[in-house]
LUMVORO-452163 format. One record per residue (C-alpha): x, y, z; residue in three letters. Coordinates in Angstrom, 2 decimals, decimal comma. Last residue first. Example, Ala and Ser with C-alpha at 12.3 -4.5 7.8 and 13.67 -1.06 7.14 Angstrom:
2
<node <13,67; -1,06; 7,14>; 'SER'>
<node <12,30; -4,50; 7,80>; 'ALA'>
END
This chain:
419
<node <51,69; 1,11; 45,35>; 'UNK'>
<node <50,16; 2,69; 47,66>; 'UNK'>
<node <46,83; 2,23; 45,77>; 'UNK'>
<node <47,61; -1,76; 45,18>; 'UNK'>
<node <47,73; -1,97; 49,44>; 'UNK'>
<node <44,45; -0,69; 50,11>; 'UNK'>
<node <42,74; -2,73; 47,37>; 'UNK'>
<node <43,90; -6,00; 48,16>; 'UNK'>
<node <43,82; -5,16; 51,49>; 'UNK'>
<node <39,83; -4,98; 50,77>; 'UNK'>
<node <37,69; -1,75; 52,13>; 'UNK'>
<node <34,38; -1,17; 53,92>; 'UNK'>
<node <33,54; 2,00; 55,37>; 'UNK'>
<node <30,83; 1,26; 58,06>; 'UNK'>
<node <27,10; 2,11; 58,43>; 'UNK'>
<node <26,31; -0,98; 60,17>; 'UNK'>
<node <23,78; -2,09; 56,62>; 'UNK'>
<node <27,09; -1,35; 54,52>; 'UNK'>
<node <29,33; -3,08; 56,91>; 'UNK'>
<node <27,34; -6,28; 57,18>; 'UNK'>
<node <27,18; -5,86; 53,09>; 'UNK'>
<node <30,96; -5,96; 52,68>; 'UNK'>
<node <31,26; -8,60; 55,09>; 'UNK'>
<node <29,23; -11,01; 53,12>; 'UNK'>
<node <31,33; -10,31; 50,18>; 'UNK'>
<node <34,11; -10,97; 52,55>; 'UNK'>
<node <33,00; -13,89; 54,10>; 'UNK'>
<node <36,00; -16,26; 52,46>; 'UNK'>
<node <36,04; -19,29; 55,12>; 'UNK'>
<node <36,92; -19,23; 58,55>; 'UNK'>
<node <36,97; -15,86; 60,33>; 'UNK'>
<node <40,28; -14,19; 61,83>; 'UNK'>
<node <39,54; -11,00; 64,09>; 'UNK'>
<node <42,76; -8,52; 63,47>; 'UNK'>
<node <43,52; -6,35; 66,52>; 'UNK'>
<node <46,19; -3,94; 65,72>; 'UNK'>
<node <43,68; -1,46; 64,14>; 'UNK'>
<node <43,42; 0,84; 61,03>; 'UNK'>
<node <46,68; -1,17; 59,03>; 'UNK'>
<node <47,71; 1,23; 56,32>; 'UNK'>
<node <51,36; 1,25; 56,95>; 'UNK'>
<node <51,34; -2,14; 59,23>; 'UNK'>
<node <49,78; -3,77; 56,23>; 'UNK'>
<node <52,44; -2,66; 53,92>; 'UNK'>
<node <54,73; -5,62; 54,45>; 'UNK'>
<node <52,03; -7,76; 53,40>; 'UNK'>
<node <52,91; -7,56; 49,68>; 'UNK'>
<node <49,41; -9,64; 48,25>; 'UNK'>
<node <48,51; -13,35; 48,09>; 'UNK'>
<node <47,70; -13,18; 52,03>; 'UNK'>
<node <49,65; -16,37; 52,49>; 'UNK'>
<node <49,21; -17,24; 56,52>; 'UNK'>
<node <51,26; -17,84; 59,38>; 'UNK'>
<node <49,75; -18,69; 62,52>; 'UNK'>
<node <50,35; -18,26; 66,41>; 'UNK'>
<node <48,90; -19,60; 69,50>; 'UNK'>
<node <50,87; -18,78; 72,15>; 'UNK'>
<node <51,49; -15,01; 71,85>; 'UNK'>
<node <55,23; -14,74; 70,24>; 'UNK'>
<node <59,09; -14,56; 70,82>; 'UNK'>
<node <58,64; -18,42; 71,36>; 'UNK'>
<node <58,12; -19,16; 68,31>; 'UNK'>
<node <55,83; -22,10; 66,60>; 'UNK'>
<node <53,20; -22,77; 68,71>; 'UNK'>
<node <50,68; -24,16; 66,17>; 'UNK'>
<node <50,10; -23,07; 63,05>; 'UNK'>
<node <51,48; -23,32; 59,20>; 'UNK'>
<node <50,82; -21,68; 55,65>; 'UNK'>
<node <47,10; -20,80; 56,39>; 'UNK'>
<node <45,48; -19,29; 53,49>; 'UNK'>
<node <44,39; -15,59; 54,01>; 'UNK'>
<node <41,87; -13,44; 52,87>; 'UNK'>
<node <41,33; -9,81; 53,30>; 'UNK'>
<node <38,85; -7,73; 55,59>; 'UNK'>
<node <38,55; -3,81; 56,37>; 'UNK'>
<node <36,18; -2,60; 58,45>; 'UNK'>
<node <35,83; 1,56; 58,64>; 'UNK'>
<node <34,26; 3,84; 60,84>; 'UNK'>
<node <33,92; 2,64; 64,33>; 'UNK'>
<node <36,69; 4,95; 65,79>; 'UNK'>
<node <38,82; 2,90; 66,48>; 'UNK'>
<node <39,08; 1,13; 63,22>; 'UNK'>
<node <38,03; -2,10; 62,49>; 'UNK'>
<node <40,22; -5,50; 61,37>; 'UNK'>
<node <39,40; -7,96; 59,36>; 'UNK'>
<node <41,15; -11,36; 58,14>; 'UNK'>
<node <39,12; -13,85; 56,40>; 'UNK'>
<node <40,45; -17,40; 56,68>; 'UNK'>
<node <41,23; -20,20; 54,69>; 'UNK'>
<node <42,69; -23,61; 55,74>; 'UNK'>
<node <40,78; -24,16; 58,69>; 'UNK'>
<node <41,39; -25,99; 62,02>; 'UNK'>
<node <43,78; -23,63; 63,32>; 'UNK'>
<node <46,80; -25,77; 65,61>; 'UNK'>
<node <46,62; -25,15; 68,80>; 'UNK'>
<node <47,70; -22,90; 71,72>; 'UNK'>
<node <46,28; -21,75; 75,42>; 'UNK'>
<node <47,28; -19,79; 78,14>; 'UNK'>
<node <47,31; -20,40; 81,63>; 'UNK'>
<node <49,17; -19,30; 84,20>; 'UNK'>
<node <51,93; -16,63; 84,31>; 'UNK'>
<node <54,79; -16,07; 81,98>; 'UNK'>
<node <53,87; -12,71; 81,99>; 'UNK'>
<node <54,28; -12,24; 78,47>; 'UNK'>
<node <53,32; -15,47; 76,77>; 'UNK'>
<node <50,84; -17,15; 79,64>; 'UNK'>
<node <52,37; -19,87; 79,89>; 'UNK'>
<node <50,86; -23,30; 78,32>; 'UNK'>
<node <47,54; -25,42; 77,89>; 'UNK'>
<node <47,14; -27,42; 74,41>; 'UNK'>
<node <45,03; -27,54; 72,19>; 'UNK'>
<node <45,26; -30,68; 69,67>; 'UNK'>
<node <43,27; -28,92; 67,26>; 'UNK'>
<node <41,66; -25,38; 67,05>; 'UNK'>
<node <39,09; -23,25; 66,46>; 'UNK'>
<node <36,42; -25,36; 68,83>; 'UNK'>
<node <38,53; -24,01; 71,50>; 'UNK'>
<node <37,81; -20,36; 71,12>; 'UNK'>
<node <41,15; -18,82; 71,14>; 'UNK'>
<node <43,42; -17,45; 73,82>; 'UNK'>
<node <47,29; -16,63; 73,79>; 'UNK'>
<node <47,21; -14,41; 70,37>; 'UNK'>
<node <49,45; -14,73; 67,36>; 'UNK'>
<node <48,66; -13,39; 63,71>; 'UNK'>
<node <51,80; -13,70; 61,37>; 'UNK'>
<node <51,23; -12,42; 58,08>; 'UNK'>
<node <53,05; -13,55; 54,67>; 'UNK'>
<node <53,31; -11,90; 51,30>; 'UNK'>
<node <57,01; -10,91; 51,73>; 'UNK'>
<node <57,36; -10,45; 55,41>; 'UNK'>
<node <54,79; -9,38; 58,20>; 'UNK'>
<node <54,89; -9,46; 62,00>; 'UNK'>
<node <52,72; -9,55; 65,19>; 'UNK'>
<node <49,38; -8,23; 64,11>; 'UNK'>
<node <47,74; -9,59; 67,11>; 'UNK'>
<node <44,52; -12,14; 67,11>; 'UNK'>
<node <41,34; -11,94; 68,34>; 'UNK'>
<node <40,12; -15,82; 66,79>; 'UNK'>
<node <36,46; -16,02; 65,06>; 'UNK'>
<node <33,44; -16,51; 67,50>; 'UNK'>
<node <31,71; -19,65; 65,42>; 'UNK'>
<node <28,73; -20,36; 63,66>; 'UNK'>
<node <29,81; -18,97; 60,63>; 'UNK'>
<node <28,17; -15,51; 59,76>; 'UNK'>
<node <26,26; -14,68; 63,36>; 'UNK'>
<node <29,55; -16,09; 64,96>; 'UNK'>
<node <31,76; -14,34; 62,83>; 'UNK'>
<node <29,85; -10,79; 63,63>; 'UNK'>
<node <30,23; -10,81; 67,16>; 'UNK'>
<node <33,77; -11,63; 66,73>; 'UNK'>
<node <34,52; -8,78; 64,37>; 'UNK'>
<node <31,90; -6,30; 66,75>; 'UNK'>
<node <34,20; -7,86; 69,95>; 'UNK'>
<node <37,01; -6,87; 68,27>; 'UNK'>
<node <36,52; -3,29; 68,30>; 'UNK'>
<node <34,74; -3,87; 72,21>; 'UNK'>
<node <38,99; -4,82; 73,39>; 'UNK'>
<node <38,88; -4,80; 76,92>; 'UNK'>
<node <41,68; -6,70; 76,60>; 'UNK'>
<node <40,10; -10,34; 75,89>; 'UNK'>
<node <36,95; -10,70; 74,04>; 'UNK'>
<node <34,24; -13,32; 74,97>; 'UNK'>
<node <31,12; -13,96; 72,25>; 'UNK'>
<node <29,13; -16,90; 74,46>; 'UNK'>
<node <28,71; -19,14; 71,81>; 'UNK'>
<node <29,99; -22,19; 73,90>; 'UNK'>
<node <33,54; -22,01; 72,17>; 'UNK'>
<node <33,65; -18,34; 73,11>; 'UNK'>
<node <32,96; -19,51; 76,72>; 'UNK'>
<node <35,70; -22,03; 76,61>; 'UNK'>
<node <38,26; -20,21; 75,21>; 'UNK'>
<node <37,42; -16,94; 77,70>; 'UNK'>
<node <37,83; -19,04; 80,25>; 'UNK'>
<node <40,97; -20,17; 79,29>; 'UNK'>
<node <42,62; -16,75; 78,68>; 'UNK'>
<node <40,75; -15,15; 82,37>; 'UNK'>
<node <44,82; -14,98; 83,04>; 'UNK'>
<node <46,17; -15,70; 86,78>; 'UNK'>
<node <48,12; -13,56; 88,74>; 'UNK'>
<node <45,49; -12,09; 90,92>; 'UNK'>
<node <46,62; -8,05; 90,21>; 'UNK'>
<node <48,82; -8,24; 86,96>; 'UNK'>
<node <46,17; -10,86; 85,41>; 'UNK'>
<node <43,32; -8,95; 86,08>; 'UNK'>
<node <44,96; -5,45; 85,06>; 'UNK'>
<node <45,60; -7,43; 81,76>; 'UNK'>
<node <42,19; -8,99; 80,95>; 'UNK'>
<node <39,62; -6,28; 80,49>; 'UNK'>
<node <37,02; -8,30; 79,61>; 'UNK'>
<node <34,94; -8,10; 76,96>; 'UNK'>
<node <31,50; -9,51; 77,26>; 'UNK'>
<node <28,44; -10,49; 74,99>; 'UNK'>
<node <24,40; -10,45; 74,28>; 'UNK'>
<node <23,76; -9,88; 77,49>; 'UNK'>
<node <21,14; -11,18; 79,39>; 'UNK'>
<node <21,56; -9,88; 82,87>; 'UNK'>
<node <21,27; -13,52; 84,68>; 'UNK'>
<node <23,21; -15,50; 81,46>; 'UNK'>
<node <26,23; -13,14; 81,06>; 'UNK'>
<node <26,28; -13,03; 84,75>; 'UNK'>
<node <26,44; -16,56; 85,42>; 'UNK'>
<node <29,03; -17,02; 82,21>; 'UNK'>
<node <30,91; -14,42; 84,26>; 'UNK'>
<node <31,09; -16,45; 87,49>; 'UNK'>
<node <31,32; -19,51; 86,35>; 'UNK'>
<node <34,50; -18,78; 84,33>; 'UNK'>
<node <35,87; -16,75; 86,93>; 'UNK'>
<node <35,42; -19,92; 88,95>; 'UNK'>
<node <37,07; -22,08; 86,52>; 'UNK'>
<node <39,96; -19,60; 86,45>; 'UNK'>
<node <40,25; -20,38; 90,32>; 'UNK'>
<node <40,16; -24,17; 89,89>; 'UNK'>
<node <43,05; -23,78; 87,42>; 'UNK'>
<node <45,21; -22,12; 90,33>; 'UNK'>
<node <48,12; -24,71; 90,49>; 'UNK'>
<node <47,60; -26,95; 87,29>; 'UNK'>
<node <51,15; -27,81; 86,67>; 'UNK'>
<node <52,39; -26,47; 82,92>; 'UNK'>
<node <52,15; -28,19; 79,10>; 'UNK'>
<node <48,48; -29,11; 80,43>; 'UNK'>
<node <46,95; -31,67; 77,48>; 'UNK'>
<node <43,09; -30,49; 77,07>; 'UNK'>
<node <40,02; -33,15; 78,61>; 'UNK'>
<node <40,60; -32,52; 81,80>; 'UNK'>
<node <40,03; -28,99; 80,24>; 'UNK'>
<node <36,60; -29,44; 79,54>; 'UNK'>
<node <35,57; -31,33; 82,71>; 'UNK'>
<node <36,93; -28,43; 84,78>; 'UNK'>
<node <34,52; -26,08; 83,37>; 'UNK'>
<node <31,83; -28,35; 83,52>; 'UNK'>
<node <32,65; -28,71; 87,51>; 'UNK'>
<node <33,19; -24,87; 87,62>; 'UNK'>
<node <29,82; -24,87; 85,88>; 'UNK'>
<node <27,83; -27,14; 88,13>; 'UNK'>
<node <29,64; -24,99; 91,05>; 'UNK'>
<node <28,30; -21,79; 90,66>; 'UNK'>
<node <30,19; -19,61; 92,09>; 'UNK'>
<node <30,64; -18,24; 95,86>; 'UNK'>
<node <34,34; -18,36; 95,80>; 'UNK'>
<node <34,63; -16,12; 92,75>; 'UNK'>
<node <31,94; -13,48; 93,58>; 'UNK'>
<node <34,37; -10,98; 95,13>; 'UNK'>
<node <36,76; -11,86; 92,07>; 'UNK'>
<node <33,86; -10,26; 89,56>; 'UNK'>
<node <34,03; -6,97; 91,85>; 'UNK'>
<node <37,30; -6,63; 91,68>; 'UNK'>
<node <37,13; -6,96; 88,02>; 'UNK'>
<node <34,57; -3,50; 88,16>; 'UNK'>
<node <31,71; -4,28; 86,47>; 'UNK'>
<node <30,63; -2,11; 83,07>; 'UNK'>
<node <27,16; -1,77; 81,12>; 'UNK'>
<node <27,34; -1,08; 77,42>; 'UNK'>
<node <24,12; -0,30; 76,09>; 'UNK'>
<node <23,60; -0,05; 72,29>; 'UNK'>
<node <22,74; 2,45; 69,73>; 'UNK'>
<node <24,96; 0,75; 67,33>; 'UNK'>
<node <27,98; 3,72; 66,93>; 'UNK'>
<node <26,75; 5,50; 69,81>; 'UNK'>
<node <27,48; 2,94; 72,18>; 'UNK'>
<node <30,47; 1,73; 70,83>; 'UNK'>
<node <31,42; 5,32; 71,13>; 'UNK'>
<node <30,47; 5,98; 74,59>; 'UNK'>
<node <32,03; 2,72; 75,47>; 'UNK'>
<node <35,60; 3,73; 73,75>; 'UNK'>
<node <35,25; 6,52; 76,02>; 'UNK'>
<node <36,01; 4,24; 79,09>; 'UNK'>
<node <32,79; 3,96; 81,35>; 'UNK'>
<node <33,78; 4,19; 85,17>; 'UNK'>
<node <33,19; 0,81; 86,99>; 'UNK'>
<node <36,84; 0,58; 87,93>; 'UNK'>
<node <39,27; -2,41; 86,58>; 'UNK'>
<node <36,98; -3,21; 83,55>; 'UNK'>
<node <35,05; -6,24; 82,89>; 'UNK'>
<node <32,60; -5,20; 79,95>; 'UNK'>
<node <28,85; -6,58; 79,25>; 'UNK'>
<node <27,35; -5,81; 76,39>; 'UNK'>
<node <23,48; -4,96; 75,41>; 'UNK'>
<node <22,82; -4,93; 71,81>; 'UNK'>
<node <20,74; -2,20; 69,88>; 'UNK'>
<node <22,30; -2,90; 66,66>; 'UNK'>
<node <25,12; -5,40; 66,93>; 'UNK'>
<node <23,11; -9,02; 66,78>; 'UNK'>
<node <20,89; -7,44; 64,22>; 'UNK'>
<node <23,70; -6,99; 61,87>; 'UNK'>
<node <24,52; -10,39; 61,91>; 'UNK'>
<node <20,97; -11,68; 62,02>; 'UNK'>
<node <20,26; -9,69; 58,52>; 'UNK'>
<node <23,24; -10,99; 57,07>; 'UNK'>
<node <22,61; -14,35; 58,17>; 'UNK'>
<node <19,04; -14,59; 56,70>; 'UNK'>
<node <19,97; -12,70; 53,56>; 'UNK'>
<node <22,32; -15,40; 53,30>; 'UNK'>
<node <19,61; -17,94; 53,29>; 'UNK'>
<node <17,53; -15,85; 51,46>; 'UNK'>
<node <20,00; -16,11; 48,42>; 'UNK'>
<node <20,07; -19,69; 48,73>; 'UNK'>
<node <16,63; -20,11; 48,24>; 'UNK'>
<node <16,74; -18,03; 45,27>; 'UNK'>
<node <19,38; -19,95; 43,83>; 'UNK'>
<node <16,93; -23,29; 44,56>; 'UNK'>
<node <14,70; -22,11; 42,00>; 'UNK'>
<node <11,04; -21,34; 42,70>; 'UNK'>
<node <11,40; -17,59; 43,15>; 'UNK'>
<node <13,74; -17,10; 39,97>; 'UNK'>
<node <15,48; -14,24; 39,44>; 'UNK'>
<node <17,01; -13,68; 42,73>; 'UNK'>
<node <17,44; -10,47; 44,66>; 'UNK'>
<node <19,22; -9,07; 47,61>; 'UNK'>
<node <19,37; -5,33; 48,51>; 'UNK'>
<node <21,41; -3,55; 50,89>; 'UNK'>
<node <20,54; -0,22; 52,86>; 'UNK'>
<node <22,27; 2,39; 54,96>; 'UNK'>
<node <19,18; 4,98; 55,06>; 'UNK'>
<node <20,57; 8,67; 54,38>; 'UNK'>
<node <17,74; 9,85; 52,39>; 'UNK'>
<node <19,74; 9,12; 49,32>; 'UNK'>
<node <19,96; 5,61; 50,39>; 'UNK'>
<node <16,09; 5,45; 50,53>; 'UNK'>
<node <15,50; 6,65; 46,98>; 'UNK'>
<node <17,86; 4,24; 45,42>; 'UNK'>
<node <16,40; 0,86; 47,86>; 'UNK'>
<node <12,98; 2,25; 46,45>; 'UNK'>
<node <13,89; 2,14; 43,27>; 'UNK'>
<node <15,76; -0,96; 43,10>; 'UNK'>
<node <12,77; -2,84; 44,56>; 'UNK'>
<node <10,43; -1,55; 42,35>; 'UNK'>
<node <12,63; -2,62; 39,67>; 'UNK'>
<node <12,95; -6,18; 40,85>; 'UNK'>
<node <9,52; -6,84; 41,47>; 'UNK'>
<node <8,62; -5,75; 38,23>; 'UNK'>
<node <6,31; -9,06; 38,05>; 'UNK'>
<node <8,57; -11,40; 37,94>; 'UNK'>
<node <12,48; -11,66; 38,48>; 'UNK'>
<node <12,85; -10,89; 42,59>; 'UNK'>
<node <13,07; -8,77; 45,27>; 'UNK'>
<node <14,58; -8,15; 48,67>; 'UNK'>
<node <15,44; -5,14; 50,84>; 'UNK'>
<node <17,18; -5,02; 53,89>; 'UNK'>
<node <17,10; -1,98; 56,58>; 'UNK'>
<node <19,53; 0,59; 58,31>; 'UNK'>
<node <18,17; 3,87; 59,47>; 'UNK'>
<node <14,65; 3,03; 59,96>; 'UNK'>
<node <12,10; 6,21; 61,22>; 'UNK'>
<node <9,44; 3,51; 61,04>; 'UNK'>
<node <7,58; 5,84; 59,38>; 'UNK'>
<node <9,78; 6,39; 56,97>; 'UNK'>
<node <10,65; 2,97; 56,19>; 'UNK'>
<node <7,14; 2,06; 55,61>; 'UNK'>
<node <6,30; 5,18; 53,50>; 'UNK'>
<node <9,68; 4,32; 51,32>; 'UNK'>
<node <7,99; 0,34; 51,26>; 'UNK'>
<node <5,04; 1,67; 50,03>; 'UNK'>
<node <6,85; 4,40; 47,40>; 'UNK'>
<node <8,29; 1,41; 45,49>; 'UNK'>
<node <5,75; -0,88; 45,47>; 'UNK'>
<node <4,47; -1,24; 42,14>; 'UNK'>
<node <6,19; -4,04; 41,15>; 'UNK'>
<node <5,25; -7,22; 43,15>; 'UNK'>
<node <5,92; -8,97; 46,05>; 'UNK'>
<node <8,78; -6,28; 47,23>; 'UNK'>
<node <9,97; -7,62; 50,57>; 'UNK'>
<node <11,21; -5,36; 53,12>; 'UNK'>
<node <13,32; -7,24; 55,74>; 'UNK'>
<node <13,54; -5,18; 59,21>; 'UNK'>
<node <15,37; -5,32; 62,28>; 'UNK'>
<node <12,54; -4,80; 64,72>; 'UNK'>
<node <11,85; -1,59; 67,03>; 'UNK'>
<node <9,54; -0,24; 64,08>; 'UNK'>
<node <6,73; -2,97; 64,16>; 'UNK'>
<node <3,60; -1,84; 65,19>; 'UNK'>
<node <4,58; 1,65; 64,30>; 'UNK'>
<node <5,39; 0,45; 60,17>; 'UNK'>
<node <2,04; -1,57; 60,73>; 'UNK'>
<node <0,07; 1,53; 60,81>; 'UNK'>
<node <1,93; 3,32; 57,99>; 'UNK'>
<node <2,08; 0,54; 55,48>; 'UNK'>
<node <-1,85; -0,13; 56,03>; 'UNK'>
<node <-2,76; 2,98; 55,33>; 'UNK'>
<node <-0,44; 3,76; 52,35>; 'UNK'>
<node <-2,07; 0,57; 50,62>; 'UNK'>
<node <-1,60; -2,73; 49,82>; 'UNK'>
<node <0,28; -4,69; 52,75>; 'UNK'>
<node <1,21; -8,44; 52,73>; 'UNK'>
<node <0,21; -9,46; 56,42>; 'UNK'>
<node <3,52; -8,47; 58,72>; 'UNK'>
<node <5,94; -11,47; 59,81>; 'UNK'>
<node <7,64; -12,29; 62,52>; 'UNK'>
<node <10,96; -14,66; 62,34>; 'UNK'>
<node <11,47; -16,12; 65,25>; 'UNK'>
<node <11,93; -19,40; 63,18>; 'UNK'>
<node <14,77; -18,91; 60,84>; 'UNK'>
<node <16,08; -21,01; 58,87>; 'UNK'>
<node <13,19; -23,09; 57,10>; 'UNK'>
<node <10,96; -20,78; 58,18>; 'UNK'>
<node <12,61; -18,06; 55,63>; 'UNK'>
<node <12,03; -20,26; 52,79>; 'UNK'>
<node <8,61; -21,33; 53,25>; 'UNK'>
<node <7,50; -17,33; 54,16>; 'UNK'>
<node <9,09; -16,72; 50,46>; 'UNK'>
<node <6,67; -19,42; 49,10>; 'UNK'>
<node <4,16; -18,22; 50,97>; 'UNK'>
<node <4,24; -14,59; 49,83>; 'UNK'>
<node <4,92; -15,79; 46,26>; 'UNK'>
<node <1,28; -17,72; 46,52>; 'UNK'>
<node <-0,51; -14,63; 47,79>; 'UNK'>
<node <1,64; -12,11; 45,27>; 'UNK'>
<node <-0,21; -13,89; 42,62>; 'UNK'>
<node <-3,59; -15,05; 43,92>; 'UNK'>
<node <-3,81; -11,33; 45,09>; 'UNK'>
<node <-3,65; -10,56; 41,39>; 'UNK'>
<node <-0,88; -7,70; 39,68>; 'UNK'>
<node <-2,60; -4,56; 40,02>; 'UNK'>
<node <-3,35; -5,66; 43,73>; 'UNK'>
<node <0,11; -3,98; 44,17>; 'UNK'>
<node <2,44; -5,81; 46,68>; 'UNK'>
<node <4,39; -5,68; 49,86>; 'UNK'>
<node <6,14; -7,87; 52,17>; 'UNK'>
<node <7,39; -6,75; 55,90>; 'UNK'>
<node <9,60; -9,22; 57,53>; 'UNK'>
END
């Protein structure tokens, strides 16, 4: 966190709103680094190369500040930053200016601001400046882990890649199963523990072999430090007969971001949720829409998403082991982003019913009230995949997207402009 000011206005001044905003931040965040309030060109442009590999927060102290935190910014060579300011002391205004100036020069940029730096408002606004700023931080420059059937990078890599200027770094499923019998067996033993724990609809015949995947891929999750995995699931399933749909449940309920078919969209929805809410969000299919209502339907979810889970078929293979429940919130956003890493679109839902209720469907299923004509989501839909998130996040959503340098749109508007 980088904080400016103009000695214009006092160092007493900007010294004492410097530690008040420092006083807020610690109190979410403690890794946190933070530069010395900077003055002058000089000192913008040397600690701009100190610190340019960071995520970065610039801070307007005071007015006058405008073309120190563009220098900053510059120098850095920063394509996506957050700014912050507040009601005293043209703060505010230089903020705005330089946030203006930077967006023309291509930066993707959002600004938060409070008017008060003593009042509890402006406390809150940091907190979700905090998240915001972790959320996209968790997606730039990230290092993810994909199960695929060969080792060869599938295009959608490349673009994911790209996109975040991240490393995506592939392992052939073959070469996960080679591992299986030699894994770790504190965590097939925690594993197991879990799901004594879950009521088994089917027999338990191969359970201790999904524990070992488990172990296996939380072990190399933890030894190559990566930040989250998608697994190619299908091609697993069809060759050992068993689903990863468990194991994926239990990591993503552990904070270890797991998506199922390969699928590195969702994994950017999911990664997001848990920087937003604490918890992975649910990868869920656009199965069918009617009136105003959506039904979502996937067989895995984290299990802290749901109650009274429950172990079942796998829904099209009919092979072991899937999971249902009911959702434990009433409100969720829905989001969904397009293939090519463009656009993110979110809407809210209200949960009507959930559980297993078909059995034409993925095993956990839901039914939500989108409060708009539903039917023309599959019209305008970018993406199958839809990551559900508890809680309205959308105007939080909207400035993830702006700072990832992604399109984002409402349902609500998409659908009234084809009306």
């Amino acid at each position: 966190m980088a904080s400016f000011a103009s000695k214009l206005h006092g160092e007493s001044y900007y010294s004492s709103i410097y530690e008040k905003i420092r006083e807020y931040v610690t109190r979410v965040e403690t890794n946190i680094e933070f530069t010395p309030v900077l003055t002058s060109e000089d000192e913008a442009r040397e600690t701009a190369l100190k610190y340019k590999d960071m995520y970065p927060i610039l801070v307007a102290l005071t007015g006058g500040t405008s073309a120190l935190m563009q220098k900053f910014a510059q120098v850095a060579n920063y394509e996506s930053l957050i700014i912050f300011g507040h009601g005293e002391h043209n703060s505010l205004p230089s903020a705005i200016s330089a946030r203006s100036k930077l967006d023309i020069n291509g930066a993707w940029t959002w600004l938060f601001h409070c008017k008060n730096i003593d009042s509890i408002n402006c406390f809150i606004e940091i907190q979700r400046m905090l998240r915001i700023a972790r959320s996209v931080s968790s997606i730039l420059n990230s290092k993810i882990l994909l199960i695929n059937p060969n080792e060869e990078k599938p295009e959608q890599a490349d673009d994911f890649e790209s996109k975040f200027n991240a490393t995506v770094e592939v392992i052939s499923m073959d070469k996960v199963a080679s591992k299986l019998e030699s894994a770790r067996k504190d965590l097939v033993d925690h594993f197991l523990t879990k799901f004594d724990e879950v009521n088994f609809k089917i027999h338990k015949d191969g359970l201790i072999n999904v524990a070992r995947f488990y172990a296996v891929v939380k072990s190399i999750i933890e030894e190559g430090e990566y930040d989250a995995v998608a697994v190619n699931c299908f091609p697993y399933l069809m060759k050992y007969k068993l689903t990863p749909c468990l194991a994926l449940a239990l990591l993503n309920s552990e904070g270890l971001i797991a998506a199922c078919e390969g699928d590195l969209l969702s994994l950017v929805l999911m990664m997001i949720s848990k920087s937003l809410t604490g918890v992975s969000g649910w990868i869920a299919n656009a199965t069918a829409f009617e009136g105003e209502k959506a039904y979502f339907s996937h067989c895995t979810i984290a299990l802290n998403m749901v109650n009274n889970p429950m172990v079942v078929s796998h829904f099209e293979s009919g092979q072991p082991f899937s999971i249902t429940g009911t959702l434990t919130n009433n409100v969720y956003t829905i989001t969904s982003l397009s293939p090519d890493y463009s656009i993110l679109v979110s809407g809210l839902g209200r949960v009507i019913t959930s559980g297993l209720l078909y059995g034409s469907m993925c095993r956990t299923q839901a039914i939500l009230d989108l409060g708009l004509q539903a039917e023309k989501i599959p019209v305008i839909a970018v993406s199958n995949h839809h990551v559900l998130i508890p809680g309205d996040v959308r105007e939080d959503l909207k400035a993830v997207a702006t700072l990832l340098g992604l399109e984002y749109l409402e349902y609500n508007d998409v659908v009234e402009s084809t009306a």
